[in-house]
Residue frames as qw, qx, qy, qz and C-alpha x, y, z in Angstrom:
[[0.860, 0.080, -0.336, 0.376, -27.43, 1.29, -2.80],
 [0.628, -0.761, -0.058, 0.152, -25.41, 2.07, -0.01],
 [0.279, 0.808, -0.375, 0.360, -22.33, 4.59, -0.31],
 [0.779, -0.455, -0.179, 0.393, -19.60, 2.64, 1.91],
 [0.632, 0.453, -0.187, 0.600, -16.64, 4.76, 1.19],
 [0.182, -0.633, 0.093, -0.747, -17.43, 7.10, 3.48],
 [0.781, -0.568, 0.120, -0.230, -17.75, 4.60, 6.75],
 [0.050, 0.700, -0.680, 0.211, -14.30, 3.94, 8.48],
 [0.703, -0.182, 0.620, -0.296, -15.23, 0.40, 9.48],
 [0.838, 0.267, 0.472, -0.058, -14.83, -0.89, 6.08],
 [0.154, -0.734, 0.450, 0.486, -12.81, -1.45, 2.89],
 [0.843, 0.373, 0.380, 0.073, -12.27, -2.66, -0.38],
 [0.196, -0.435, 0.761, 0.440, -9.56, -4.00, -2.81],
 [0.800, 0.446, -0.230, -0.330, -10.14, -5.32, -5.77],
 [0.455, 0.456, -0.763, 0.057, -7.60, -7.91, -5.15],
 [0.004, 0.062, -0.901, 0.430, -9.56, -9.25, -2.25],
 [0.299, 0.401, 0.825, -0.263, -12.61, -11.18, -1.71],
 [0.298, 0.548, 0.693, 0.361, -13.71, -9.89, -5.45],
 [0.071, 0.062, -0.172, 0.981, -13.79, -6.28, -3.83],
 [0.363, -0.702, -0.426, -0.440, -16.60, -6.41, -2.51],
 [0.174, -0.759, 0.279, -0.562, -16.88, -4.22, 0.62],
 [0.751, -0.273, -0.542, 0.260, -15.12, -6.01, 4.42],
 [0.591, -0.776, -0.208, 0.069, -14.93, -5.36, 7.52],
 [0.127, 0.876, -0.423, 0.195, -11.46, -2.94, 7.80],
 [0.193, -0.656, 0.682, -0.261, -8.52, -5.42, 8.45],
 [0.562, -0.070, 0.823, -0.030, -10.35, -8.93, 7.39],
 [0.044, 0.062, -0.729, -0.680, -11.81, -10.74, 4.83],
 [0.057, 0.520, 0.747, -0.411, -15.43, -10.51, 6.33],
 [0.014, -0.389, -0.565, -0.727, -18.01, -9.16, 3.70],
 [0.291, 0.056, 0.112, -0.949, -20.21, -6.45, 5.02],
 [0.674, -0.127, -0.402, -0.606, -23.07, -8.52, 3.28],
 [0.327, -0.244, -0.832, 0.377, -22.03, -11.85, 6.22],
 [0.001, 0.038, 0.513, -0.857, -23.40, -9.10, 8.43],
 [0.522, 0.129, 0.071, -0.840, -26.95, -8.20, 7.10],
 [0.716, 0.100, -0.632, -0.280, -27.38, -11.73, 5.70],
 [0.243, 0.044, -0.754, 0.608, -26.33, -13.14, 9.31],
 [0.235, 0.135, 0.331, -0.904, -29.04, -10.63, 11.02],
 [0.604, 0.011, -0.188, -0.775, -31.84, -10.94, 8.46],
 [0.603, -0.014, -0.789, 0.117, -31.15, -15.55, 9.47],
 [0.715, -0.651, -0.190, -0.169, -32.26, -14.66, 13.26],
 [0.728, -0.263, -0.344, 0.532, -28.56, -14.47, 14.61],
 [0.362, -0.889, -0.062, 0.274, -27.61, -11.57, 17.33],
 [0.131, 0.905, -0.333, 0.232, -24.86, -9.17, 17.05],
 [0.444, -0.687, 0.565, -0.109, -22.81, -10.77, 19.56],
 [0.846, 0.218, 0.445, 0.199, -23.26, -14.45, 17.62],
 [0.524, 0.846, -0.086, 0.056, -21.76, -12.41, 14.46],
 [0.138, -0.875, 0.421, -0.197, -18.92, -11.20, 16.32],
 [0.570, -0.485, 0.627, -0.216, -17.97, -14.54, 17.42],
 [0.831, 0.368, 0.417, -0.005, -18.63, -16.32, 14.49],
 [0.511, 0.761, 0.032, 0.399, -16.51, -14.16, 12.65],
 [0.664, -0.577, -0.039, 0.474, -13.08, -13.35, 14.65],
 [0.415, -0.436, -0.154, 0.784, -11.65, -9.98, 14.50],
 [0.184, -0.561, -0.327, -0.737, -14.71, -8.12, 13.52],
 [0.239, -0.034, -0.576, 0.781, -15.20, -5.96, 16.20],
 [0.035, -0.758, -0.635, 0.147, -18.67, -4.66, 17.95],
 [0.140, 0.766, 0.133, -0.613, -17.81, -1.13, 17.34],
 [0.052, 0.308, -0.579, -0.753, -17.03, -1.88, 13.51],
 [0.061, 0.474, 0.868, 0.133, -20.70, -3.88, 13.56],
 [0.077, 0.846, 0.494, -0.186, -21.97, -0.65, 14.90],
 [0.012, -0.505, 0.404, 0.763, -20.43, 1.72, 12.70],
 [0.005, 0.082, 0.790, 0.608, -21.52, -0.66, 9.58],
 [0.079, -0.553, -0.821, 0.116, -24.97, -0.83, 11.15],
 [0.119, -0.702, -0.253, 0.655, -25.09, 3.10, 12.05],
 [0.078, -0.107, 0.611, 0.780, -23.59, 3.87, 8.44],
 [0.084, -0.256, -0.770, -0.579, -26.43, 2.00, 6.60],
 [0.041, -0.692, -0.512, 0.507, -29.24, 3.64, 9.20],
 [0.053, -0.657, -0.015, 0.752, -27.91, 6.93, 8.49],
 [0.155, -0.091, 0.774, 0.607, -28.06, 6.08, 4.41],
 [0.050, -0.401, -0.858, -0.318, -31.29, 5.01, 4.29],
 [0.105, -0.697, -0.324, 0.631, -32.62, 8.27, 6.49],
 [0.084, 0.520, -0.310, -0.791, -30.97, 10.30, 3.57],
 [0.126, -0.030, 0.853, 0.506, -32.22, 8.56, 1.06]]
């Protein structure tokens, strides 16, 4: 499993969306993203589908879970 705490693009509250991990500043679940991708849609579809998640907090979440699975 992936260690978010450590990537500044993201956040959790237990008092929101079940705490599970979101995009820093919405209610946009980290999982939309990889569940989005693994369905056949682009980075830029995401981004647009999903107002104010930004492209450099996709690539930060995206760079995070790279760098995770390298160490792992």
């Amino acid at each position: 499993m992936i260690d978010w705490s450590s990537c500044p693009a993201v956040e959790r509250d237990p008092k929101r969306v079940s705490g599970a991990w979101v995009f820093r500043g919405t209610r946009v679940p980290v999982t939309a993203l990889f569940q989005n991708l693994e369905d056949g849609a682009q980075v830029s579809d995401f981004i647009a589908w999903f107002p104010g998640v930004t492209l450099a907090q996709v690539r930060a979440v995206l760079e995070h879970a790279a760098r995770s699975l390298e160490a792992a």
